[in-house]
Backbone and ligand atoms as CSV (ligand in chain L), in Angstrom:
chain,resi,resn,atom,element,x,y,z
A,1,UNK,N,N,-4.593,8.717,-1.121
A,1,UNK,CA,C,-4.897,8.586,0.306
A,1,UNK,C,C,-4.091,9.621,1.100
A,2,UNK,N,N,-4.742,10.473,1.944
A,2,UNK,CA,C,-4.395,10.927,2.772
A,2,UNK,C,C,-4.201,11.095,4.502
A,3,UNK,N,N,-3.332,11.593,4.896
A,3,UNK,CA,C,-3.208,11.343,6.384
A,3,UNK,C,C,-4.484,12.121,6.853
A,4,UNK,N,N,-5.037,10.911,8.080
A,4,UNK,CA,C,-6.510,11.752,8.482
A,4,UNK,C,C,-5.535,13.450,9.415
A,5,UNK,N,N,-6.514,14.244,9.374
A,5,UNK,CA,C,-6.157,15.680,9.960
A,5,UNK,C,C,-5.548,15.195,11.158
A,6,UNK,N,N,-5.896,14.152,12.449
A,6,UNK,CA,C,-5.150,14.083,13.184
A,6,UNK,C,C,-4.399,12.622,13.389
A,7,UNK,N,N,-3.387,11.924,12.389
A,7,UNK,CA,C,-2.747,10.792,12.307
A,7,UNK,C,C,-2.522,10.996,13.226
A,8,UNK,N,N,-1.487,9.662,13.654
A,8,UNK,CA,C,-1.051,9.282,14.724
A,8,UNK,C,C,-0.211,7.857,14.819
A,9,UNK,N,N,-0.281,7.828,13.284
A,9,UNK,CA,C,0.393,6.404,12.579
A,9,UNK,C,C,2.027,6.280,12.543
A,10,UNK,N,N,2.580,7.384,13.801
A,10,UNK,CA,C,3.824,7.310,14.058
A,10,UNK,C,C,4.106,8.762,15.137
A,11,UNK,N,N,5.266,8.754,15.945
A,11,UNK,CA,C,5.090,9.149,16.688
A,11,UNK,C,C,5.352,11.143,17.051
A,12,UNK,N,N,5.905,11.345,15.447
A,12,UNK,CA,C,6.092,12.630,14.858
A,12,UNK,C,C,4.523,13.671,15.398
A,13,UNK,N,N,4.013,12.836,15.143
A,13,UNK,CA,C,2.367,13.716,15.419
A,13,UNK,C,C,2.358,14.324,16.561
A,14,UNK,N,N,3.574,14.354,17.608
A,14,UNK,CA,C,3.516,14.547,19.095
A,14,UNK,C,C,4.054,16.219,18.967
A,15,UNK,N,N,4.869,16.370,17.946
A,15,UNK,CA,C,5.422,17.837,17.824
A,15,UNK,C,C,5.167,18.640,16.694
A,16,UNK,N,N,4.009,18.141,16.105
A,16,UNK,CA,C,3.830,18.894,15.118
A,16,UNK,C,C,2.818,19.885,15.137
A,17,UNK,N,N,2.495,21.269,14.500
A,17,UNK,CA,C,2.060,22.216,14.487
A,17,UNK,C,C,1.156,21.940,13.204
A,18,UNK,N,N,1.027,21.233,12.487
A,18,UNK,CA,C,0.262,21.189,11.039
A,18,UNK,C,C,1.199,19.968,10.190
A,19,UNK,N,N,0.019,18.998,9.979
A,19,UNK,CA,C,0.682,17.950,8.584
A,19,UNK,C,C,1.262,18.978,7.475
A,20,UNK,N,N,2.468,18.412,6.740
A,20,UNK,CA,C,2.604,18.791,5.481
A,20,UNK,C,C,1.845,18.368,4.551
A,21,UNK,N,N,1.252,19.049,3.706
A,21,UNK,CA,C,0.852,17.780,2.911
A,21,UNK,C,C,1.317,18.410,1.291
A,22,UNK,N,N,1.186,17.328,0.283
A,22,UNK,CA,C,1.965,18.164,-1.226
A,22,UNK,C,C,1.338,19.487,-1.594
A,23,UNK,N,N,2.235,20.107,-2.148
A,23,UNK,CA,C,1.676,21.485,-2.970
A,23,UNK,C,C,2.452,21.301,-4.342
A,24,UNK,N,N,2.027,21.922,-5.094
A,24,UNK,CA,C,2.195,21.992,-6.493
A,24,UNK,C,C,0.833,21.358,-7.503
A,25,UNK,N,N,1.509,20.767,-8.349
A,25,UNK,CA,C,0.621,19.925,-9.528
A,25,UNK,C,C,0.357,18.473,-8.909
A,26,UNK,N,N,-0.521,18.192,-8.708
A,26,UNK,CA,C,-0.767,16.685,-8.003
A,26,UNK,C,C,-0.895,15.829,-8.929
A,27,UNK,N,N,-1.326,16.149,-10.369
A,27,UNK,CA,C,-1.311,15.771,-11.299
A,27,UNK,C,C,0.230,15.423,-12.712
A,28,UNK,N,N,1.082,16.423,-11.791
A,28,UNK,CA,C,2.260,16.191,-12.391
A,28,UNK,C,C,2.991,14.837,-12.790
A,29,UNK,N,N,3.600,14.740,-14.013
A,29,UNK,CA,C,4.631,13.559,-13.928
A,29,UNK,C,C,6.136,13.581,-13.357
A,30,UNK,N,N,6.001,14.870,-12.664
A,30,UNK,CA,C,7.508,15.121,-12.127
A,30,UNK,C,C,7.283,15.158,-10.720
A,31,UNK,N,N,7.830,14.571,-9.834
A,31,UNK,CA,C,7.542,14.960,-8.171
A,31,UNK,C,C,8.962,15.199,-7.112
A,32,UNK,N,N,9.239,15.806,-6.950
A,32,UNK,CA,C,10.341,15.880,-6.167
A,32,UNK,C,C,9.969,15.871,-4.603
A,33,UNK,N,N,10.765,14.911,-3.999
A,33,UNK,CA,C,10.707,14.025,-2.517
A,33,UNK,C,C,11.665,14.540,-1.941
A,34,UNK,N,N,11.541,15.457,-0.576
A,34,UNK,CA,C,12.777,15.644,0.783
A,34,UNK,C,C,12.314,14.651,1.794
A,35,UNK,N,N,13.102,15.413,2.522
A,35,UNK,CA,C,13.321,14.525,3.667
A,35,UNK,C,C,11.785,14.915,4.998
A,36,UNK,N,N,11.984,15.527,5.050
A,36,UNK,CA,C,11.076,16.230,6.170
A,36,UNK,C,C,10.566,17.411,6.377
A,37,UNK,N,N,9.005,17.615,6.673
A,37,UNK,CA,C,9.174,19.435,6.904
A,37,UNK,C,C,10.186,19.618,8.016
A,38,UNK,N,N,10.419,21.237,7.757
A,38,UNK,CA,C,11.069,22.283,8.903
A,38,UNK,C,C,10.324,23.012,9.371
A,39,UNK,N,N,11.081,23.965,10.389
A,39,UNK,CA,C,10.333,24.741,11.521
A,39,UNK,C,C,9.080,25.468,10.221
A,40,UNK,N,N,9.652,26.365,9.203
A,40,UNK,CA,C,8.506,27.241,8.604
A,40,UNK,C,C,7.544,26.355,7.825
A,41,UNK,N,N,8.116,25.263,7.257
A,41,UNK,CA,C,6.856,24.307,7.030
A,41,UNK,C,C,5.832,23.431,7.933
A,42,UNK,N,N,6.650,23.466,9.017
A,42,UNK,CA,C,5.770,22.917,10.170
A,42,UNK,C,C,4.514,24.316,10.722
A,43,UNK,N,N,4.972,25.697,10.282
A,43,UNK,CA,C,4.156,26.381,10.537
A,43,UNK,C,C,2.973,26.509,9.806
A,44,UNK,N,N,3.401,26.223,8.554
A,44,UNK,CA,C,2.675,26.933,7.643
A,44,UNK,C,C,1.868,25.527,6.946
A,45,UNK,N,N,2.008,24.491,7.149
A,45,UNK,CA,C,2.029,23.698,6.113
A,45,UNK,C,C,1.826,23.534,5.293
A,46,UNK,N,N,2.849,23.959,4.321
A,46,UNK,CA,C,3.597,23.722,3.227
A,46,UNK,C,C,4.876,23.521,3.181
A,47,UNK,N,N,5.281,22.696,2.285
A,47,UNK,CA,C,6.709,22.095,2.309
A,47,UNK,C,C,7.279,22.899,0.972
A,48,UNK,N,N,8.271,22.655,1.667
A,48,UNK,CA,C,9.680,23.754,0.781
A,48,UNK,C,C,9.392,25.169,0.709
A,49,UNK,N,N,9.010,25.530,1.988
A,49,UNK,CA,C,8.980,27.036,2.176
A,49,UNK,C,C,9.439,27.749,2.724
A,50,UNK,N,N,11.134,27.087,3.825
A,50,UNK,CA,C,11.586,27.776,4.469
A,50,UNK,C,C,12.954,28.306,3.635
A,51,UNK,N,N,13.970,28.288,3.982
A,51,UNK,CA,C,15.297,28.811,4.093
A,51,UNK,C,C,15.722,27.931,2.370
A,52,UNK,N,N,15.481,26.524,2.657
A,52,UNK,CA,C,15.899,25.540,1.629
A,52,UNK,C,C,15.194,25.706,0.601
A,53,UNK,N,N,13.635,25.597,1.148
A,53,UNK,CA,C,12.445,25.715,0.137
A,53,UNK,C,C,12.575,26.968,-0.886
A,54,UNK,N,N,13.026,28.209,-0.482
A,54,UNK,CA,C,13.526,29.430,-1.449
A,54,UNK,C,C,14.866,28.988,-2.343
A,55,UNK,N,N,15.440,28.235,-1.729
A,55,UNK,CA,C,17.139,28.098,-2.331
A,55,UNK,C,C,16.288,27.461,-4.005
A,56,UNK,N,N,15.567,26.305,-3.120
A,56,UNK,CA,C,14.891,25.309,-4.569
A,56,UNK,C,C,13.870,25.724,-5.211
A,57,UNK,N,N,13.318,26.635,-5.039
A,57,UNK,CA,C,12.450,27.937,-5.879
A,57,UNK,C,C,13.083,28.352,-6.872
A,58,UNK,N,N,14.357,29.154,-5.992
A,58,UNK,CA,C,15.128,29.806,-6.984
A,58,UNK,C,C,15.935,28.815,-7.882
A,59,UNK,N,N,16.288,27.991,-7.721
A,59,UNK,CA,C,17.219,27.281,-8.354
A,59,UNK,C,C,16.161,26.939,-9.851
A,60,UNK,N,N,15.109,26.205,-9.356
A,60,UNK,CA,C,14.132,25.847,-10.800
A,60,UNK,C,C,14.093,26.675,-11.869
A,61,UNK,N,N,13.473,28.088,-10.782
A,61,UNK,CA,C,13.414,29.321,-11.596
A,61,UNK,C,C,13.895,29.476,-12.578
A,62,UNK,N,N,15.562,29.471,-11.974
A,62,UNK,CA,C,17.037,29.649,-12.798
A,62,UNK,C,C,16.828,29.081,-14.044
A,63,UNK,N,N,16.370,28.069,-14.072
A,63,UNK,CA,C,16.087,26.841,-15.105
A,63,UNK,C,C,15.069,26.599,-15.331
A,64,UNK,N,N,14.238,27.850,-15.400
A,64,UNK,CA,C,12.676,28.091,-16.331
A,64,UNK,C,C,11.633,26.901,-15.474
A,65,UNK,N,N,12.106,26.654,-14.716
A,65,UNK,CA,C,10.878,25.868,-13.998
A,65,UNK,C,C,10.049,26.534,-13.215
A,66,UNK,N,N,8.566,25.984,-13.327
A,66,UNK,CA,C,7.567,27.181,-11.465
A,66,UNK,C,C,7.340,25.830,-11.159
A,67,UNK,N,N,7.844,26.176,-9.715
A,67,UNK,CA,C,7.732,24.849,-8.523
A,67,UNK,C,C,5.761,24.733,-8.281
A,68,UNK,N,N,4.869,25.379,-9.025
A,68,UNK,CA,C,3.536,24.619,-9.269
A,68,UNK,C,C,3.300,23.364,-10.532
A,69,UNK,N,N,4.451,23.198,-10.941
A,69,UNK,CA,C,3.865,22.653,-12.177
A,69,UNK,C,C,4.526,21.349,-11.698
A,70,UNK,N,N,5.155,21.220,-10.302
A,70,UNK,CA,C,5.806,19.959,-10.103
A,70,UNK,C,C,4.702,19.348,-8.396
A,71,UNK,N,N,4.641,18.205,-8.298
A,71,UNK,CA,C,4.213,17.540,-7.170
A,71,UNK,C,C,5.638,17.683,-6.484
A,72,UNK,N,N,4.913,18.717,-5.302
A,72,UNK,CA,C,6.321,18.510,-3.947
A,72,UNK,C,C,6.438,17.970,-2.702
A,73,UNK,N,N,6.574,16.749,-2.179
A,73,UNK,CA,C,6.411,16.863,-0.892
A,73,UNK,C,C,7.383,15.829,-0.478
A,74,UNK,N,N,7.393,15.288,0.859
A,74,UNK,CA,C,8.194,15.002,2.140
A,74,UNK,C,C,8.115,13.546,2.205
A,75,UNK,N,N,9.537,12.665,2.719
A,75,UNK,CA,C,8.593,11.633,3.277
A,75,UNK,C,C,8.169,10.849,4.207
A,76,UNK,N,N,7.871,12.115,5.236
A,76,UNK,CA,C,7.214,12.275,6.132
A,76,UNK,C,C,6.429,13.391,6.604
A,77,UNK,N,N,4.805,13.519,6.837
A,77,UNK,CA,C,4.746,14.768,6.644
A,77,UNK,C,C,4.055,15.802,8.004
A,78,UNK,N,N,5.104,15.436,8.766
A,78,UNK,CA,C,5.464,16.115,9.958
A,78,UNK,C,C,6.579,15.995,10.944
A,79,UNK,N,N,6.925,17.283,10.914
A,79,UNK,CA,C,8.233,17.582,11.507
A,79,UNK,C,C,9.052,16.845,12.446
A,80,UNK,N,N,10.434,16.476,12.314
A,80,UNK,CA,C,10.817,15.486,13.401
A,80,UNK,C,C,11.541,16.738,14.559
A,81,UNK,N,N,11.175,16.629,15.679
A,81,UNK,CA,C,11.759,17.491,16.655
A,81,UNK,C,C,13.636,17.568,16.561
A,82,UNK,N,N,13.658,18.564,16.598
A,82,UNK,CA,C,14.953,19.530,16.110
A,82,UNK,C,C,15.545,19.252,14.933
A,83,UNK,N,N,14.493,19.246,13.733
A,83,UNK,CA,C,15.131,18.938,12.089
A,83,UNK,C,C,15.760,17.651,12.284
A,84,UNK,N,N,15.846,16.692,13.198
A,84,UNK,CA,C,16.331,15.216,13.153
A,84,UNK,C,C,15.889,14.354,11.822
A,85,UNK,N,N,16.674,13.663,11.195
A,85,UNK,CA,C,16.205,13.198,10.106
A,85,UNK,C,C,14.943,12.029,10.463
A,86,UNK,N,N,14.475,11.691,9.937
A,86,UNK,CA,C,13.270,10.648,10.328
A,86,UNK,C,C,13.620,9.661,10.307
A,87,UNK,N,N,13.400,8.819,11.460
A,87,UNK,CA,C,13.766,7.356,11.929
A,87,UNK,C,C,12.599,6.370,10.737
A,88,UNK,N,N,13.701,5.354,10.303
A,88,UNK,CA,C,12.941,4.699,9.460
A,88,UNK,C,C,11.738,3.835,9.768
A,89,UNK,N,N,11.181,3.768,10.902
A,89,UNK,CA,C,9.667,3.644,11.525
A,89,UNK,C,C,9.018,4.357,11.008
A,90,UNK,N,N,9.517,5.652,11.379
A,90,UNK,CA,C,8.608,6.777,10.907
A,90,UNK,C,C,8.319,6.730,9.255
A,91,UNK,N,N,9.040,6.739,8.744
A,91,UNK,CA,C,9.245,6.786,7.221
A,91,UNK,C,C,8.193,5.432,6.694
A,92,UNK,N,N,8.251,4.315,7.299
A,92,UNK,CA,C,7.663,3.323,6.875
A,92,UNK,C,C,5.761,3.290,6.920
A,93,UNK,N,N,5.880,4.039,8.380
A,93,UNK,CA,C,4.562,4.687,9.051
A,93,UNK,C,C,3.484,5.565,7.651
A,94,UNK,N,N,4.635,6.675,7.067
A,94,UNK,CA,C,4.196,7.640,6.443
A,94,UNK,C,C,4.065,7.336,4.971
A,95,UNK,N,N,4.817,5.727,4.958
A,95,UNK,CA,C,4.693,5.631,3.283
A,95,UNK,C,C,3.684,5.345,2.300
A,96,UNK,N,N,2.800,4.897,3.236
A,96,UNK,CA,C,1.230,4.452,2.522
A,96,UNK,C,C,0.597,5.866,1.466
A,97,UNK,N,N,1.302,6.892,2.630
A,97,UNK,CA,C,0.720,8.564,2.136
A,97,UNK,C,C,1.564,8.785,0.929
A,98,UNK,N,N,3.037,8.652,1.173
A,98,UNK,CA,C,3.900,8.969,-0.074
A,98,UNK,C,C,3.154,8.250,-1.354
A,99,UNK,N,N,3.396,6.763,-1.301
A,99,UNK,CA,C,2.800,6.208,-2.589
A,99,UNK,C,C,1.582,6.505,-3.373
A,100,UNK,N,N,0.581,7.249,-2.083
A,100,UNK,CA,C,-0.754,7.729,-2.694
A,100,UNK,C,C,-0.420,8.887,-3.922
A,101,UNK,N,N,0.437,9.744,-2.876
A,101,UNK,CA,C,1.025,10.919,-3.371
A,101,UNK,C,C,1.500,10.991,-4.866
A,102,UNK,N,N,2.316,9.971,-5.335
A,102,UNK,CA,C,3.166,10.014,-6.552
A,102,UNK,C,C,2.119,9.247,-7.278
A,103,UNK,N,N,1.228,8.613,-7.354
A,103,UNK,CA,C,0.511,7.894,-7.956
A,103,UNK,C,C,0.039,8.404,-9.667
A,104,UNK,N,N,0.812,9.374,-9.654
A,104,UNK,CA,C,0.719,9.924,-11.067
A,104,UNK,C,C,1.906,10.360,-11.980
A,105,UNK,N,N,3.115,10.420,-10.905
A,105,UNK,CA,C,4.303,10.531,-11.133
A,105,UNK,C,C,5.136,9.448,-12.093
A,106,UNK,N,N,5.612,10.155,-13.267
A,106,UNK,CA,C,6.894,8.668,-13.888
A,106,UNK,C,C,8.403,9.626,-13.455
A,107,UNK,N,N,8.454,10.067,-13.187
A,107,UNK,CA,C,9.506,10.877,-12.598
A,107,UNK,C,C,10.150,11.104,-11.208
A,108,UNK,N,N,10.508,10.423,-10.300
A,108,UNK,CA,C,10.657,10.904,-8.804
A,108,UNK,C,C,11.867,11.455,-8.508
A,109,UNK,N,N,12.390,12.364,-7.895
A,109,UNK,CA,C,13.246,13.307,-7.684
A,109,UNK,C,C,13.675,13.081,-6.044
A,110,UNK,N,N,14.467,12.512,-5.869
A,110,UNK,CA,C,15.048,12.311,-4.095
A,110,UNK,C,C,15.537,13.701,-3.736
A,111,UNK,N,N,15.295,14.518,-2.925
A,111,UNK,CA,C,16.229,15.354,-2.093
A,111,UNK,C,C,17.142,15.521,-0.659
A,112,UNK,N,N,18.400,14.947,-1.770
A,112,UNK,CA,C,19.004,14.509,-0.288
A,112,UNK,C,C,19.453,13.042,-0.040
A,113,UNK,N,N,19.875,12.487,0.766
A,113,UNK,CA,C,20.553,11.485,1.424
A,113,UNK,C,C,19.115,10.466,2.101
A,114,UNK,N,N,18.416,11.479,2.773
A,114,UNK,CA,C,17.540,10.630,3.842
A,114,UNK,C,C,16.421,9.827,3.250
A,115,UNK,N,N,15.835,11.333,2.188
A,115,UNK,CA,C,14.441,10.451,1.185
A,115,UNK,C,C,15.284,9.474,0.059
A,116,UNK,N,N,16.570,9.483,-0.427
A,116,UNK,CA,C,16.941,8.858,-1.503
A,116,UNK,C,C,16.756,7.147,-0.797
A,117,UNK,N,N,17.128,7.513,0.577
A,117,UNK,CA,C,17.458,5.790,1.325
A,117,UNK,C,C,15.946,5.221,1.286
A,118,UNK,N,N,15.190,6.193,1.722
A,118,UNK,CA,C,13.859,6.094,1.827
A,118,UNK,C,C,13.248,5.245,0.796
A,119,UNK,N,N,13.447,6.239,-0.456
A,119,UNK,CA,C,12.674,4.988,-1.115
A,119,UNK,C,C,13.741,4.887,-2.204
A,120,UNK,N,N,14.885,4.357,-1.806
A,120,UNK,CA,C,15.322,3.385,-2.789
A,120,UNK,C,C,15.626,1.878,-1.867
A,121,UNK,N,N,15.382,2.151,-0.337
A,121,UNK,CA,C,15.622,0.823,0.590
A,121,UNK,C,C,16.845,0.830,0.551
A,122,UNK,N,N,18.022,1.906,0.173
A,122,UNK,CA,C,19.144,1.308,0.786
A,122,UNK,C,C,20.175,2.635,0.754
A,123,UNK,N,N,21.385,2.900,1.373
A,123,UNK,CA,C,21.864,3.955,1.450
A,123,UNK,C,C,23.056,4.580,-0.025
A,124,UNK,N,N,23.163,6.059,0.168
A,124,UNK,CA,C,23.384,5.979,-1.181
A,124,UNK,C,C,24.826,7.363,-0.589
A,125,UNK,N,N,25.783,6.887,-1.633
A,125,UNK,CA,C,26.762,8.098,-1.819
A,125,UNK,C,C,26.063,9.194,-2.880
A,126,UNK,N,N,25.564,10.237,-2.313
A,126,UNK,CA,C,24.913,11.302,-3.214
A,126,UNK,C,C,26.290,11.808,-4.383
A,127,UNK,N,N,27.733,11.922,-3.700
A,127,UNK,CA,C,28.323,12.153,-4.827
A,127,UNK,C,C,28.525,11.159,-5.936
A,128,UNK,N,N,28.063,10.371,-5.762
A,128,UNK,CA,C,28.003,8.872,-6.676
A,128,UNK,C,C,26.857,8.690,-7.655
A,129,UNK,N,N,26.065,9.285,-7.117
A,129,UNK,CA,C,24.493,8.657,-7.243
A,129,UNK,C,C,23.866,9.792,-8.051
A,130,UNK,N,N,24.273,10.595,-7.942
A,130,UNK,CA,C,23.679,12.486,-8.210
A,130,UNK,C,C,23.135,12.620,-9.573
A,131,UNK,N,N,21.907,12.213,-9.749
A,131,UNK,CA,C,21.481,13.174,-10.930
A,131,UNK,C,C,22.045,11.251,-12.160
A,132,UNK,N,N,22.087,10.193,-11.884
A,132,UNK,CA,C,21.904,8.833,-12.305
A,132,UNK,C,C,20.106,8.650,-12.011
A,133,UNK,N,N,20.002,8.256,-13.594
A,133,UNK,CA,C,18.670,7.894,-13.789
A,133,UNK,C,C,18.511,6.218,-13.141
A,134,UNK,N,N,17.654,6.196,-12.094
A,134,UNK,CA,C,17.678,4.638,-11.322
A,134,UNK,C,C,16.310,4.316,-11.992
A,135,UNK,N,N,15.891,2.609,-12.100
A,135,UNK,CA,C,14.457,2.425,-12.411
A,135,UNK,C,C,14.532,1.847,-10.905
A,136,UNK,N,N,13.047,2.146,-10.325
A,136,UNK,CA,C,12.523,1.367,-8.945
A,136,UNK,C,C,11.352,1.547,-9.602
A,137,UNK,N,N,10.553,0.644,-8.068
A,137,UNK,CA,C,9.221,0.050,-8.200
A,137,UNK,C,C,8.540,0.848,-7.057
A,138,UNK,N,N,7.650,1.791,-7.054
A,138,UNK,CA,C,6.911,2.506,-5.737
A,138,UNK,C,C,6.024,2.205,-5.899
A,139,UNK,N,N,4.850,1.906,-5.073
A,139,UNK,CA,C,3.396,1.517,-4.904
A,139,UNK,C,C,3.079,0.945,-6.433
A,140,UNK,N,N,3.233,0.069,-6.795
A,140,UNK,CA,C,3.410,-0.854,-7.407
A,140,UNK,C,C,3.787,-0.559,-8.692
A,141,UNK,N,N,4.054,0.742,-9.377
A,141,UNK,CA,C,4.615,1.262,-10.029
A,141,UNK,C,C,5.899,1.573,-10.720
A,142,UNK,N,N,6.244,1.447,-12.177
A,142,UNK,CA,C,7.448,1.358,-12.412
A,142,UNK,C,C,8.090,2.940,-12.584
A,143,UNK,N,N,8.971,3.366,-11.963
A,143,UNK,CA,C,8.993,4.873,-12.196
A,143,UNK,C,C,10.533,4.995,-12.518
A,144,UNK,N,N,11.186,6.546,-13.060
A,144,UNK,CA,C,12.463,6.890,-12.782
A,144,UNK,C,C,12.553,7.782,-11.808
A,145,UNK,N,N,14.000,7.021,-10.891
A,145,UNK,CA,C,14.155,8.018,-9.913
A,145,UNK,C,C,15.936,8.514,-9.897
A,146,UNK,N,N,15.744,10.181,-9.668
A,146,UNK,CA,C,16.736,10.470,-10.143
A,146,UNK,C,C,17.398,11.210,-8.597
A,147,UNK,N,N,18.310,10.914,-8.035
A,147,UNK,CA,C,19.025,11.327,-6.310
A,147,UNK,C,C,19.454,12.622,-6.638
A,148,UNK,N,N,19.197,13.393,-6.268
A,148,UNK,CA,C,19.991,14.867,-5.981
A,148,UNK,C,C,20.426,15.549,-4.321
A,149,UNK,N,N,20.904,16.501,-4.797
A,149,UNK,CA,C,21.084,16.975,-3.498
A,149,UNK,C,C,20.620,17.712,-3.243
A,150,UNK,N,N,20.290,17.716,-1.274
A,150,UNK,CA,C,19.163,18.515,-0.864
A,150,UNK,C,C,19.744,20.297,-0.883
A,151,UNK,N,N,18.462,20.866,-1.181
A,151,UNK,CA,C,18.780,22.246,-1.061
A,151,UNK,C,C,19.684,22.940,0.050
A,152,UNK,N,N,19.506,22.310,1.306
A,152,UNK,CA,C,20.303,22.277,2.162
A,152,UNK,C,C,21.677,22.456,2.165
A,153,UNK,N,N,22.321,21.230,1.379
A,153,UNK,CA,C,23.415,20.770,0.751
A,153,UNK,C,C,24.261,22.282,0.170
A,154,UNK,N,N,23.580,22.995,-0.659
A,154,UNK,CA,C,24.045,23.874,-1.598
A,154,UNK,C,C,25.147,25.089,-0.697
A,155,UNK,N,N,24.757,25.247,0.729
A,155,UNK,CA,C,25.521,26.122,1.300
A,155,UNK,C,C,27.022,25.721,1.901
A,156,UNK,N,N,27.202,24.232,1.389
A,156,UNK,CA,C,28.708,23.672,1.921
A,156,UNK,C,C,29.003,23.322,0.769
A,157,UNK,N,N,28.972,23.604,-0.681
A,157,UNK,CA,C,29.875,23.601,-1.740
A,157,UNK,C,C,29.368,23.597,-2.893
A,158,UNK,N,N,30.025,24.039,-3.713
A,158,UNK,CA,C,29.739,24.178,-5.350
A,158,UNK,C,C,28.795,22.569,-5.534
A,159,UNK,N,N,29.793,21.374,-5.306
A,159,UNK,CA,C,29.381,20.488,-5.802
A,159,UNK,C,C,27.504,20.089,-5.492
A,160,UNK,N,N,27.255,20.150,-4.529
A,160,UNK,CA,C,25.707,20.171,-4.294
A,160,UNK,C,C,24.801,21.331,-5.610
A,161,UNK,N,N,25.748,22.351,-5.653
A,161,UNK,CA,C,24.813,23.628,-6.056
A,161,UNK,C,C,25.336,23.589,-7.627
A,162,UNK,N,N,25.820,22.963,-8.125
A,162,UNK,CA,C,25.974,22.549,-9.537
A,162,UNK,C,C,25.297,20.880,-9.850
A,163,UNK,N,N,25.050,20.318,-8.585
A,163,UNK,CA,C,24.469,19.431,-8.736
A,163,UNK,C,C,23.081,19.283,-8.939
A,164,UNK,N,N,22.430,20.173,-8.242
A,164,UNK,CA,C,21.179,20.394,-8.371
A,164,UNK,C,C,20.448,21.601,-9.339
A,165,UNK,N,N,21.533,22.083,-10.061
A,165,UNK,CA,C,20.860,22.748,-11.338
A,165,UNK,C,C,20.813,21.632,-11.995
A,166,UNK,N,N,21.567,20.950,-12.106
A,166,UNK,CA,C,21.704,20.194,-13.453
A,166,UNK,C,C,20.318,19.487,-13.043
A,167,UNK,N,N,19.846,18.898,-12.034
A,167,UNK,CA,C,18.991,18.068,-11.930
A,167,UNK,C,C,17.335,19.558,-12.388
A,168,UNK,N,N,17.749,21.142,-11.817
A,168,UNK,CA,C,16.773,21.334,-12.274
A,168,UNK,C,C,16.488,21.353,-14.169
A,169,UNK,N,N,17.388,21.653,-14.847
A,169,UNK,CA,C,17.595,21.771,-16.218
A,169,UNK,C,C,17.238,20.741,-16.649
A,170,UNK,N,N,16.964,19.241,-15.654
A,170,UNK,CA,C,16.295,18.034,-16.130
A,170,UNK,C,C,15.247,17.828,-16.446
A,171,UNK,N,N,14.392,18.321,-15.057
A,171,UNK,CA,C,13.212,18.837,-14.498
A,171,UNK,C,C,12.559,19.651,-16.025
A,172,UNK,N,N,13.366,20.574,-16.314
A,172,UNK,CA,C,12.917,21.586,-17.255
A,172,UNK,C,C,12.205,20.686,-18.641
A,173,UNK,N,N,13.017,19.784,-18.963
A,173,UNK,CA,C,13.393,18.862,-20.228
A,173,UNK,C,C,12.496,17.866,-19.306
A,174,UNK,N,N,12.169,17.168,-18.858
A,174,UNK,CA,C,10.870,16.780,-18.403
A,174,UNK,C,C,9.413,16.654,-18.693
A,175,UNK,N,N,9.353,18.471,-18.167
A,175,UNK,CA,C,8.313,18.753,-18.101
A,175,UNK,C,C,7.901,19.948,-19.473
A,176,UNK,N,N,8.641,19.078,-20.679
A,176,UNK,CA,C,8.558,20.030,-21.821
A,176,UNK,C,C,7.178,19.085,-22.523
A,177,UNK,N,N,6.485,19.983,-23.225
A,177,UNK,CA,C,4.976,19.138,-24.081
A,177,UNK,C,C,5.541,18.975,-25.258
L,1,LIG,S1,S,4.605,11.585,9.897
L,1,LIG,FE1,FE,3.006,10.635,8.629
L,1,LIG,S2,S,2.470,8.719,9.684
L,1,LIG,FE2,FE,3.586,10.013,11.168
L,1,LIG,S3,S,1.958,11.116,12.267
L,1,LIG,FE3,FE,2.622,12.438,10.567
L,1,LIG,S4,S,1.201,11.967,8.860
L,1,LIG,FE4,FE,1.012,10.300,10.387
């Protein structure tokens, strides 16, 4: 299920320039979840294509991954005015779309603090939590979900940017046949 072209099932729709909606493998068993588009994904829509979206390109890369072979998206999928994280209305608004989204996924990948709360329902120490295989239940589904840190993250310390190779080198071992 997708958001009709002009939702309105929360109140994000007021500043947005274009829904995000997933890119990659829709068919994938790996999906990695942020928090929200940004300004260049709000342009373009596509998610993970700005500043962060290259950091986590490159990072996969690093670790033999192509960010097509993974389901990518948001969970929410339009921009909250000034990169504000998304009020959990909003998030609740947009989740009918997320669950459609992963509906093929045994793998879910949090990026970040905001989507990890999102759908794990409760708040999380990312240095705690980082790259721990969790079992949850999404749209009625039993999946693994694994918290990392958002690409974002990587420009205020090693620990984010050693954190999230390791999670891509997971990714890699994953998505091996
Ligand atoms: S964020 Fe989701 S629920 Fe809110 S308007 Fe956009 S598509 Fe609709």
């Amino acid at each position: 299920m997708r958001p009709d072209p002009d939702c309105r099932l929360c109140g994000l729709w007021e500043g947005r320039t274009k829904i995000v909606l997933p890119s990659g493998d829709p068919d994938s068993r790996v999906a990695l979840v942020g928090e929200a588009p940004g300004a260049t994904e709000d342009a373009e829509g596509v998610p993970f294509v700005g500043r962060s979206g290259k950091r986590l390109t490159r990072i996969l890369a690093e670790a033999g991954v192509d960010r097509d072979d993974l389901l990518i998206t948001n969970t929410v999928k339009c921009r909250p005015p000034g990169n504000r994280d998304p009020k959990q209305s909003e998030m609740s608004a947009c989740r009918v779309f997320l669950e459609g989204e992963l509906s093929s996924c045994e793998v879910v990948v949090g990026l970040g603090r905001s989507a990890c709360r999102d759908i794990l329902g409760y708040p999380v120490n990312m240095s705690e939590v980082a790259n721990r295989d969790l079992r949850i239940t999404i749209g009625g589904r039993d999946v693994v979900f694994i918290p990392t840190f958002h690409p974002a993250a990587c420009v205020y310390g090693k620990a984010a940017q050693e954190g999230l190779r390791i999670t891509a080198e997971r990714i890699a071992r994953e998505l091996k046949p």
